[in-house]
Structures are given as structure tokens and as C-alpha cells.
DSSP file (Angstrom, degrees, kcal/mol; ACC not computed):
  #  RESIDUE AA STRUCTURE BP1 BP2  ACC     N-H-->O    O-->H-N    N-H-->O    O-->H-N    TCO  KAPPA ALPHA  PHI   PSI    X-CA   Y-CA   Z-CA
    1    1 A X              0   0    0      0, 0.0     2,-0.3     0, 0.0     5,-0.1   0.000 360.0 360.0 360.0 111.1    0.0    0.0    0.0
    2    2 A X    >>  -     0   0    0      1,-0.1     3,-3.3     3,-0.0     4,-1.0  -0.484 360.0-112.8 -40.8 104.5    1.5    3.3   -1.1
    3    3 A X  T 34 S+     0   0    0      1,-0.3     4,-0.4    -2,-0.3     3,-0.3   0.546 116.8  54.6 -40.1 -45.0    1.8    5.9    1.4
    4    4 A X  T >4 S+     0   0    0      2,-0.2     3,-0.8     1,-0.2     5,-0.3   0.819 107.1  57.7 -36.9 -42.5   -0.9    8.5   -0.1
    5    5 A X  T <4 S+     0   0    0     -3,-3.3    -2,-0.2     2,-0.3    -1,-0.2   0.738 114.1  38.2 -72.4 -26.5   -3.3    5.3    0.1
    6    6 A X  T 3< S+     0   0    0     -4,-1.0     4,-0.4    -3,-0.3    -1,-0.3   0.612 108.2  52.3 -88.9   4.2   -2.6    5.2    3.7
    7    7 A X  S <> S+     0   0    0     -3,-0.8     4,-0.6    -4,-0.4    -2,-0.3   0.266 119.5  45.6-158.5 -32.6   -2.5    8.7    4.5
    8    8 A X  H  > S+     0   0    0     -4,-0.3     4,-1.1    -5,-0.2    -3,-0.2   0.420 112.6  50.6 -78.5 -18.6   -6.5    8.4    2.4
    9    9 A X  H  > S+     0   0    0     -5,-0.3     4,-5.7     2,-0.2     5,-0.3   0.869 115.6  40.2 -88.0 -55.9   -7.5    5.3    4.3
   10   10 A X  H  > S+     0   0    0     -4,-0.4     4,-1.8     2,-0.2     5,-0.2   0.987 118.0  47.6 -54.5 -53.6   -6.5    7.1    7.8
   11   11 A X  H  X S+     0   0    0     -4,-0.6     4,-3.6     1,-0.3    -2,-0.2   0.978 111.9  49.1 -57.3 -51.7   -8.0   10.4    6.8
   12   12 A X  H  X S+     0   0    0     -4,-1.1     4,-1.1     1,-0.2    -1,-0.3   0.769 112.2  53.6 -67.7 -25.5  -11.3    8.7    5.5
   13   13 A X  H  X S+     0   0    0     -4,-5.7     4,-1.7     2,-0.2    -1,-0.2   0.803 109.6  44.5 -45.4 -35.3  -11.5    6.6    9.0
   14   14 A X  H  X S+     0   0    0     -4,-1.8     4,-2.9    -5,-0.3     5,-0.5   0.939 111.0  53.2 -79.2 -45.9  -11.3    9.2   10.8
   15   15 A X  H  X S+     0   0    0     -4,-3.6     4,-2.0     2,-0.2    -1,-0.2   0.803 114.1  41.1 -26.5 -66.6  -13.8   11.1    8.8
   16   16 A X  H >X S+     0   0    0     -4,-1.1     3,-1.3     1,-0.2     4,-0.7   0.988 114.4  62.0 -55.0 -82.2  -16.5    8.3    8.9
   17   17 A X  H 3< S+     0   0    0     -4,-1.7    -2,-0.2     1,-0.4     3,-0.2   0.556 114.4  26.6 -41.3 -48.5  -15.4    8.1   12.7
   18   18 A X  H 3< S+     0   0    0     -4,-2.9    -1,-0.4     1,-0.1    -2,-0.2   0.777 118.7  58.2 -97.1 -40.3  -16.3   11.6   13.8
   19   19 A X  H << S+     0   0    0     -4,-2.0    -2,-0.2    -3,-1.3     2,-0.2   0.524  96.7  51.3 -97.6  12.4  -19.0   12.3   11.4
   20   20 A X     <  -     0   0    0     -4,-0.7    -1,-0.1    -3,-0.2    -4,-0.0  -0.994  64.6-139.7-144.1 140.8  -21.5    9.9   11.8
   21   21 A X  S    S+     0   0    0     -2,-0.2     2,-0.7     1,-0.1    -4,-0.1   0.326  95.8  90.1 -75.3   1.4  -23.5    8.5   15.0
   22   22 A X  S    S-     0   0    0     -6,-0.1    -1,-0.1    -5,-0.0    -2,-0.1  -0.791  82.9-132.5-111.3  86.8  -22.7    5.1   12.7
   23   23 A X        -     0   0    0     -2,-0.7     2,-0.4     1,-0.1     3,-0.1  -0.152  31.5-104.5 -40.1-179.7  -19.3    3.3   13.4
   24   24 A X        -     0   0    0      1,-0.1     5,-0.2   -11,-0.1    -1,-0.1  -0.989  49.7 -96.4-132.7 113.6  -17.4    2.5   10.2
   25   25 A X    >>  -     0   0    0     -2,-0.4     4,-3.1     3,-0.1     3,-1.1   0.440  36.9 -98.2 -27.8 146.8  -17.8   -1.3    9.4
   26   26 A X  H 3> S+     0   0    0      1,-0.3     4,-1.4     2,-0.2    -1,-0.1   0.613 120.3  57.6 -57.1 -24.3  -15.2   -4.0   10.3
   27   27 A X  H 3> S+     0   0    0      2,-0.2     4,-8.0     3,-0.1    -1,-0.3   0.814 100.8  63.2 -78.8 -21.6  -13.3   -4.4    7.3
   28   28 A X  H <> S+     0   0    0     -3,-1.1     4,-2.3     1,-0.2     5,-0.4   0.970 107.7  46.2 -58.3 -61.4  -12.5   -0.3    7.5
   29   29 A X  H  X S+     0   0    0     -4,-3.1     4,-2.5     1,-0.2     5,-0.5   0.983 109.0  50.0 -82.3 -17.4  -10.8   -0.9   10.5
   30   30 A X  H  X S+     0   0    0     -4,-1.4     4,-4.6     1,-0.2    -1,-0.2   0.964 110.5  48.6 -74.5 -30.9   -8.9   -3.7    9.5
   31   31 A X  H  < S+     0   0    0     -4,-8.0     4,-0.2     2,-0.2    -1,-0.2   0.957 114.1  55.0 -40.8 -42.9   -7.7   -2.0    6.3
   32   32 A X  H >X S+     0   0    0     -4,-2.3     3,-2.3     1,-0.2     4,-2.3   0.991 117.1  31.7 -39.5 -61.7   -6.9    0.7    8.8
   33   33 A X  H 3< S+     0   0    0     -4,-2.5    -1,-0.2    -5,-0.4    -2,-0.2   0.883 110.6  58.9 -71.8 -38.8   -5.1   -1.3   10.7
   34   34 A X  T 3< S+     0   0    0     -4,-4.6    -1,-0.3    -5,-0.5    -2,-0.2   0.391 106.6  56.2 -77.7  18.3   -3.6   -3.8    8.3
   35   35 A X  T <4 S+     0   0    0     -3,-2.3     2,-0.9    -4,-0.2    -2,-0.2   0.487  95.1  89.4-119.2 -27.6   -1.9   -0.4    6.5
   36   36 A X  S  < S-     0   0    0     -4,-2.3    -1,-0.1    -5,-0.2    -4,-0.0  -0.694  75.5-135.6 -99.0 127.2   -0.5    0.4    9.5
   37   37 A X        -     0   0    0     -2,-0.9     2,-0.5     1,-0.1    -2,-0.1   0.016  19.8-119.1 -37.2 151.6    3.2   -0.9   10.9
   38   38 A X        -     0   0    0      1,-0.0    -1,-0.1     2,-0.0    -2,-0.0  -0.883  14.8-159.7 -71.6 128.7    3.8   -2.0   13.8
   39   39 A X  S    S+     0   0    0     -2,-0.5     2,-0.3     2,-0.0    -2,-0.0   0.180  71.8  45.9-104.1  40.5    6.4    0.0   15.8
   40   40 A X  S    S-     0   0    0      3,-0.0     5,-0.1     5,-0.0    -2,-0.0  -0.845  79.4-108.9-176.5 158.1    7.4   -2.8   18.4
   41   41 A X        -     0   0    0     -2,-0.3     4,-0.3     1,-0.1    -2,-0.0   0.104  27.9-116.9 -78.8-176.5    8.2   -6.3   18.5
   42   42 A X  S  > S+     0   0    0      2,-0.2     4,-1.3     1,-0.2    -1,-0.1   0.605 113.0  66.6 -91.9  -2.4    6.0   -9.2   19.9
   43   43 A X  T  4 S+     0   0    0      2,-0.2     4,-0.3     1,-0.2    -1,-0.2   0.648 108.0  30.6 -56.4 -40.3    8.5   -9.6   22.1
   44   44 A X  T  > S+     0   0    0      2,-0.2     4,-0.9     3,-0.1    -2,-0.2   0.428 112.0  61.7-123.4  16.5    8.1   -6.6   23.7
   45   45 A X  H  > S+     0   0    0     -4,-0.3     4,-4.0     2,-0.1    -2,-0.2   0.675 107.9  51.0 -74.6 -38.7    4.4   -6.4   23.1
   46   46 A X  H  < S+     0   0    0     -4,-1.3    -2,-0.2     1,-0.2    -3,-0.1   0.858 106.9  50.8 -79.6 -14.5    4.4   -9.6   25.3
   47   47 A X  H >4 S+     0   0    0     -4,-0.3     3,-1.3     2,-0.2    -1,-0.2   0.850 118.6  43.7 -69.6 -47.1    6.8   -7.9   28.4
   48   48 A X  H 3< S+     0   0    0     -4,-0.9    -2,-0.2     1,-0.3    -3,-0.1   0.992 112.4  45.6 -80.1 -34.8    4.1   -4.9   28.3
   49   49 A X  T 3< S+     0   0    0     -4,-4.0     2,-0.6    -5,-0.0    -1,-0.3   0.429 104.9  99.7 -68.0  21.5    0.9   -6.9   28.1
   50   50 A X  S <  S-     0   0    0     -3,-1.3    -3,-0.1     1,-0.2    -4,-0.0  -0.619  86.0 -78.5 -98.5 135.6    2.6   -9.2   31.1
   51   51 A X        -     0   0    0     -2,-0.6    -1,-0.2     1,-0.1     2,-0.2  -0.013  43.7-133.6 -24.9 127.0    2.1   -9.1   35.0
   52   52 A X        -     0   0    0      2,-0.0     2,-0.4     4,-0.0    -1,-0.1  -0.538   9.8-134.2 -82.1 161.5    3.8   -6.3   37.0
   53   53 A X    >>  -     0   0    0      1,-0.2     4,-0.6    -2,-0.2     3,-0.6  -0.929  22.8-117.1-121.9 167.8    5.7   -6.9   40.1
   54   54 A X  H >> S+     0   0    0     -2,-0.4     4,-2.9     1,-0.3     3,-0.8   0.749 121.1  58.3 -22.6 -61.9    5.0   -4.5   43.3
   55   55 A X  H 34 S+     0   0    0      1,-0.2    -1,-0.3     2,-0.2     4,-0.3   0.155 103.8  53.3 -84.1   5.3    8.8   -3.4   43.0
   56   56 A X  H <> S+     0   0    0     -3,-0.6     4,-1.1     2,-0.1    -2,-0.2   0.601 106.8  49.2-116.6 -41.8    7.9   -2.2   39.1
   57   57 A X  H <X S+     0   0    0     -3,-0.8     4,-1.7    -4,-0.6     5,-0.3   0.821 115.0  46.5 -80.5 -36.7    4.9    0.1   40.3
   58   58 A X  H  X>S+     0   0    0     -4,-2.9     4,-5.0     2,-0.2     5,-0.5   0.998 111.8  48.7 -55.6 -57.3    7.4    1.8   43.1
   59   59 A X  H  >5S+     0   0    0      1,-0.3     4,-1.0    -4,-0.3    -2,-0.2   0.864 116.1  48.8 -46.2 -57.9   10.1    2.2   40.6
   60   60 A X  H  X5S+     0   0    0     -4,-1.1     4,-1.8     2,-0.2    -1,-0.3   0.890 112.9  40.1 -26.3 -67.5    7.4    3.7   38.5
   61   61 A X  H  <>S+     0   0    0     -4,-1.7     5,-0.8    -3,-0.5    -2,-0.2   0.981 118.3  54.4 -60.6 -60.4    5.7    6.2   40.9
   62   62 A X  H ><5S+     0   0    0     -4,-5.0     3,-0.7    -5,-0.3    -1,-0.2   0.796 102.6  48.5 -68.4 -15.4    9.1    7.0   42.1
   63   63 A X  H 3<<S+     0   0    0     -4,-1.0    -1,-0.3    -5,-0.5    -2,-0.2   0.976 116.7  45.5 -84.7 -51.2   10.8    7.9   38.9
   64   64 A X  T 3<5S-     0   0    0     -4,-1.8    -1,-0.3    -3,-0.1    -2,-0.2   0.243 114.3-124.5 -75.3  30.2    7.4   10.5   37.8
   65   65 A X  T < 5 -     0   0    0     -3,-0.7    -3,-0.2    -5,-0.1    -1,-0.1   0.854  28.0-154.4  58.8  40.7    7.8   11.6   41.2
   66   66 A X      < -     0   0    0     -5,-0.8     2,-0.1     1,-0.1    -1,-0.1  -0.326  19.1-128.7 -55.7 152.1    4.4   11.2   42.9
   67   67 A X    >>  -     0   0    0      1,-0.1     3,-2.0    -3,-0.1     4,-1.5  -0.407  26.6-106.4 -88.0 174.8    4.2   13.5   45.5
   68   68 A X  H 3> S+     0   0    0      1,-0.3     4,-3.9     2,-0.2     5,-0.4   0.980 115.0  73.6 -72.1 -18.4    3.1   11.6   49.3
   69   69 A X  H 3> S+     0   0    0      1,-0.3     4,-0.9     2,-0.3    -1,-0.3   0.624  94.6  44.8 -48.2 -22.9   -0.1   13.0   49.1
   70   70 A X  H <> S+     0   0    0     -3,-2.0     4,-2.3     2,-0.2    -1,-0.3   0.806 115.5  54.5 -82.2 -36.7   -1.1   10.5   46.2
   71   71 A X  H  < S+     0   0    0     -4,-1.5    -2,-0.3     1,-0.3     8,-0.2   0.901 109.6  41.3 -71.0 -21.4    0.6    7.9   48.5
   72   72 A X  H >< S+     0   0    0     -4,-3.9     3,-0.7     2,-0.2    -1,-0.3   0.918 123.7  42.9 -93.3 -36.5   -1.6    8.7   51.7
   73   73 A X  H 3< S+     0   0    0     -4,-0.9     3,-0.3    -5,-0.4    -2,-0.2   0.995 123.2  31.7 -56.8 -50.0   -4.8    8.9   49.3
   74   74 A X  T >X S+     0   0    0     -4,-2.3     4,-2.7     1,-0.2     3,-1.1  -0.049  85.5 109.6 -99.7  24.0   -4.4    6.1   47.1
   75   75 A X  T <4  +     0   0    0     -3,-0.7    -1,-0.2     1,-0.3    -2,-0.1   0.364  68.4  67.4-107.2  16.8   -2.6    3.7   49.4
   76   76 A X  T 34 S+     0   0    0     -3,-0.3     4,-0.3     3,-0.1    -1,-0.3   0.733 117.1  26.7 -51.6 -53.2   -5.2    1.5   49.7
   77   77 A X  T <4 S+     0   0    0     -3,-1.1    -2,-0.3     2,-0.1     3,-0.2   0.872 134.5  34.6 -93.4 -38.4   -4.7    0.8   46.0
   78   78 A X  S  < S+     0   0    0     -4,-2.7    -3,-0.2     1,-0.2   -21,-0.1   0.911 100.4  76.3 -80.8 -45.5   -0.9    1.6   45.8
   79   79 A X              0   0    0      1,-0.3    -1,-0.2    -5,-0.3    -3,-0.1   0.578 360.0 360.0 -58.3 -39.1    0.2    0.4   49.3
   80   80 A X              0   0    0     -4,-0.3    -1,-0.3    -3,-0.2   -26,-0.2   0.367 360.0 360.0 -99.1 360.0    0.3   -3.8   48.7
């Protein structure tokens, strides 16, 4: 598929997408989707769809810097 045809395909999803109360049929998205690359292996599709460990969500929090104030709200959800 020739970049213009994907760069028409995309535009005309979006189109449909936004401008009718109607979703755009199942083979539309799979053209969609089958025009577009994939920008990561399955290798590391299967590491992000994978379990987290406890020590993965601190390391997380801590690197964007939550402040404690999410920790004292949310530590119900965060704490275990």
C-alpha cells in the first residue's frame, strides 16, 4: 500500500469516525489497521501486556515523582 493510500485510508476513517453517530464497518478498521506498521516487536508487546511486580509500580511512581499525598490517598490501591 502506497503511502498516499494510507495517509486516504486514515483520513477517511477518521472522517466516517467523527462524522456519523454510525461506526465504520469492520473491514474499515482492518484495512486501517492492516496499512499500519507495527512499531514494536511481539517480544516486547508480550513484556508490556505481562504481570507487573510491586517493585515495578514503586520504581514507576518514584521515577514521575508522585508526591506523598497520592501515597496517603491512594494507598489503599498503591500500598500492597
Amino acid at each position: 500500500m502506497e503511502e498516499l493510500e494510507k495517509q486516504e485510508l486514515v483520513t477517511n476513517y477518521f472522517l466516517q469516525l467523527f462524522s456519523t453517530s454510525v461506526a465504520p464497518g469492520e473491514e474499515q478498521l482492518r484495512q486501517l489497521l492492516d496499512a499500519v506498521s507495527p512499531s514494536i516487536t511481539l517480544e516486547t508487546n508480550d513484556l508490556l501486556l505481562g504481570e507487573f511486580t510491586p517493585e515495578e509500580v514503586k520504581a514507576a511512581l518514584d521515577a514521575i515523582g508522585m508526591p506523598p499525598v497520592f501515597f496517603k490517598k491512594y494507598w489503599d490501591i498503591v500500598g500492597d
